[in-house]
N, CA, C and O atoms as a DFTB+ gen file, in Angstrom:
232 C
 N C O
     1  1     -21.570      28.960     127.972
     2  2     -22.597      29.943     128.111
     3  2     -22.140      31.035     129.087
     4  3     -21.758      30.656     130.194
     5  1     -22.135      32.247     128.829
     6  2     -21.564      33.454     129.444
     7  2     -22.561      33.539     130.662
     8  3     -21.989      33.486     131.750
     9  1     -23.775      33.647     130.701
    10  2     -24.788      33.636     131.376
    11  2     -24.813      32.783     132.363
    12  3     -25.625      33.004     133.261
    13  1     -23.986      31.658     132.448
    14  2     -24.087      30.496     133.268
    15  2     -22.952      31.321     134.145
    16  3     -23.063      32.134     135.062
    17  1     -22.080      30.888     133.621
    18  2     -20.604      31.374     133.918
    19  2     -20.385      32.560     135.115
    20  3     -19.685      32.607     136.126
    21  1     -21.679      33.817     134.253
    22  2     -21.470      34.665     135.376
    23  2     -22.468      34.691     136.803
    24  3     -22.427      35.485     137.743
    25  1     -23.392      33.478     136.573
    26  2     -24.459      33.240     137.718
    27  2     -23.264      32.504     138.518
    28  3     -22.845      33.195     139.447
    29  1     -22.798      31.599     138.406
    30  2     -21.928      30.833     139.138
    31  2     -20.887      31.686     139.892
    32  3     -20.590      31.501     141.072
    33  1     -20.408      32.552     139.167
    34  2     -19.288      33.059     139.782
    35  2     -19.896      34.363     140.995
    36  3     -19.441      34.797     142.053
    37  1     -21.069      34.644     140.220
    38  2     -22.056      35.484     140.927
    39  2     -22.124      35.078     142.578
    40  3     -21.662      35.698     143.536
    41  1     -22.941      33.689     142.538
    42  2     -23.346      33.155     143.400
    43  2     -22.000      32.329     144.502
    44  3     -22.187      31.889     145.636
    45  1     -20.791      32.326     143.778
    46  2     -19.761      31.993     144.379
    47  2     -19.552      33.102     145.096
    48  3     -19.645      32.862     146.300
    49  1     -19.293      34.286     144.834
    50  2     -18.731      35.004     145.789
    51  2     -19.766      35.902     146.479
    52  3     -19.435      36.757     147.301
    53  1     -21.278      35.626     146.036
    54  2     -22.095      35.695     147.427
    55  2     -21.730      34.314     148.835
    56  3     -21.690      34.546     150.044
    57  1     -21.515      32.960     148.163
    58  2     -21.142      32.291     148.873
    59  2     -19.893      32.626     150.152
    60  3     -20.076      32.455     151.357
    61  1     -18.992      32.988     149.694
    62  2     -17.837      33.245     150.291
    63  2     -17.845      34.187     151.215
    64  3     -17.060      34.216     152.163
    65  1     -19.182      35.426     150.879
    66  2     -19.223      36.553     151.493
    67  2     -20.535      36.203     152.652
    68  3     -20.955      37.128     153.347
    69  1     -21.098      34.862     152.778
    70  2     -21.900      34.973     153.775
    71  2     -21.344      34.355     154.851
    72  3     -20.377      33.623     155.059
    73  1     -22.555      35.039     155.711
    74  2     -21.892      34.881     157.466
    75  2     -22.091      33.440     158.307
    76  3     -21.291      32.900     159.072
    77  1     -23.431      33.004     157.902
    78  2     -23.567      31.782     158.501
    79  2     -24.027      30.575     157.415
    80  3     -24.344      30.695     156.232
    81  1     -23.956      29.536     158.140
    82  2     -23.836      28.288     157.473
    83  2     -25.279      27.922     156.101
    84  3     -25.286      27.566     154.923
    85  1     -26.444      28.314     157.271
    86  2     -28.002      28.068     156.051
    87  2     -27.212      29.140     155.023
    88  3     -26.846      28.632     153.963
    89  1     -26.922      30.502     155.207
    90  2     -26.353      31.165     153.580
    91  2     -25.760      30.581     152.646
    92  3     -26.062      30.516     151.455
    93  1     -24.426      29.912     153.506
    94  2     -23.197      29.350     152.657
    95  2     -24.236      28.027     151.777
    96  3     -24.300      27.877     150.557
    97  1     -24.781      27.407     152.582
    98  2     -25.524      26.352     151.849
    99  2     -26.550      26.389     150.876
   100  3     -26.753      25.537     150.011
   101  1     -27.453      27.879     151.156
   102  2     -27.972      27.910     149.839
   103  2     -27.243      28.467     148.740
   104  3     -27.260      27.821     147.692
   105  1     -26.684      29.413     148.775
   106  2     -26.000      29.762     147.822
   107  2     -25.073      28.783     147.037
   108  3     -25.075      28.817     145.806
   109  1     -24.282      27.915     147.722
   110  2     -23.747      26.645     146.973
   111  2     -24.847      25.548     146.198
   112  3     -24.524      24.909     145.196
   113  1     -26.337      25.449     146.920
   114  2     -27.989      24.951     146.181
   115  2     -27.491      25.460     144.922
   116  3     -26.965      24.930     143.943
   117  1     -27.748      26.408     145.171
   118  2     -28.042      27.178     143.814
   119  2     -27.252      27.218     142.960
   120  3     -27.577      27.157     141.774
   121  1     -25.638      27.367     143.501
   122  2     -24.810      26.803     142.187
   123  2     -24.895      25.615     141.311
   124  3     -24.562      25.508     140.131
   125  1     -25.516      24.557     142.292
   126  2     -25.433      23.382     141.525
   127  2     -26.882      23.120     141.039
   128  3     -27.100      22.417     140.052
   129  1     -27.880      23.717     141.773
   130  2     -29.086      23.909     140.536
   131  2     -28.765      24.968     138.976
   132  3     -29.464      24.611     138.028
   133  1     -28.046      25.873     138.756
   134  2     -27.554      26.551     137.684
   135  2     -26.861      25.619     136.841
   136  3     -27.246      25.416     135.690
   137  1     -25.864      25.037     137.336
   138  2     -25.429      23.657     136.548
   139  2     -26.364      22.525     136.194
   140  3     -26.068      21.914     135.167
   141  1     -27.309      22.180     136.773
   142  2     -28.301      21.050     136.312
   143  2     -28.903      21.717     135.752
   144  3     -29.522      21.071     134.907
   145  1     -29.202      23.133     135.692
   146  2     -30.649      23.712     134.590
   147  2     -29.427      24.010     133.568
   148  3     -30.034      23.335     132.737
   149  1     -28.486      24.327     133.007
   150  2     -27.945      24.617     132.228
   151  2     -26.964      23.226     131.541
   152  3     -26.044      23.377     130.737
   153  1     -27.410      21.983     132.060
   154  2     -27.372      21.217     131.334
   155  2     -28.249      20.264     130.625
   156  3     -28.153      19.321     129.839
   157  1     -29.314      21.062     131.376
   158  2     -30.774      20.419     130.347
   159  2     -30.299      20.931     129.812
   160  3     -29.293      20.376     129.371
   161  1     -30.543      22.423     129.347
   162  2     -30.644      23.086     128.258
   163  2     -30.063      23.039     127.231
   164  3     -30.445      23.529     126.168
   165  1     -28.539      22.124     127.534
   166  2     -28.240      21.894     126.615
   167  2     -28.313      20.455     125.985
   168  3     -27.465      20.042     125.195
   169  1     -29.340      19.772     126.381
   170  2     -29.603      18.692     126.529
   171  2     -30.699      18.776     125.569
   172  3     -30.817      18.142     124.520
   173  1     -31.517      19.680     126.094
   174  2     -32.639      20.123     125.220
   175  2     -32.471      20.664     123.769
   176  3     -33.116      20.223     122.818
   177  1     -31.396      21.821     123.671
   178  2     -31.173      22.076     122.747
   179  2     -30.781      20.867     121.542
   180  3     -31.131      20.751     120.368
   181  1     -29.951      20.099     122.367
   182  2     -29.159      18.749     120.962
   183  2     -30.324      18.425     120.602
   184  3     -30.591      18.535     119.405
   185  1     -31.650      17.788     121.809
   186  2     -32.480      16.879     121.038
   187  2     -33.399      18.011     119.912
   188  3     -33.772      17.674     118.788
   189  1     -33.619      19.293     120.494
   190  2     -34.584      19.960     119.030
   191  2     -33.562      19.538     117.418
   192  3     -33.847      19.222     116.263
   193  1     -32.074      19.808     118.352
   194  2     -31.155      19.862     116.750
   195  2     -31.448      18.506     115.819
   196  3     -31.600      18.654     114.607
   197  1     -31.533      16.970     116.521
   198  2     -31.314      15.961     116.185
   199  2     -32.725      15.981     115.488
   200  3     -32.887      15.858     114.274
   201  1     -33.703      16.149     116.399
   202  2     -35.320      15.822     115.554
   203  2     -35.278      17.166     113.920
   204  3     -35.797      16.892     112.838
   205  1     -34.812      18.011     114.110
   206  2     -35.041      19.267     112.933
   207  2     -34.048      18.273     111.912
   208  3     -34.233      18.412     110.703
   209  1     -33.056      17.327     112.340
   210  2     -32.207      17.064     111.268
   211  2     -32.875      15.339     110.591
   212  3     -32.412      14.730     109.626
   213  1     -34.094      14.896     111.506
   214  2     -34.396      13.775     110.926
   215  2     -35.162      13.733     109.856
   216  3     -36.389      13.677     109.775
   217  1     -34.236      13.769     108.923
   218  2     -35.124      13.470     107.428
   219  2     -35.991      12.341     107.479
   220  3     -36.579      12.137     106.417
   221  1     -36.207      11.652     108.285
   222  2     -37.430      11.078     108.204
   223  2     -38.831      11.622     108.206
   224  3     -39.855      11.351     107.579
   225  1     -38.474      12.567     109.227
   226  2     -39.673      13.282     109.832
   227  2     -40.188      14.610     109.053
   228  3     -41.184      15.279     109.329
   229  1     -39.383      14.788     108.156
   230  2     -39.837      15.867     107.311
   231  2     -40.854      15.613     106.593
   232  3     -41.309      16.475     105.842
């Protein structure tokens, strides 16, 4: 996901560029909340794919 990709790298080099420690630490939060929300999503996405493909449920 391009969108992920560029929040991370976003938020990396706000990381790098702050002065004190609470900065450095949220900004690294937040990288690794971008990675857990962007692996629901794709978490989320498989299960809509799997239920749309259960011919049972049609």
């Amino acid at each position: 996901m391009a969108t992920t990709e560029w929040l991370l790298e976003q938020a990396a080099a706000l990381e790098q560029a702050a002065t004190d420690y609470a900065e450095r630490a949220m900004w690294a939060s937040l990288q690794d909340h971008i990675r857990q929300q962007a692996r629901r999503i794709e978490q989320a996405e498989g299960e809509l794919d799997g239920r749309a493909w259960d011919h049972q449920q049609w």
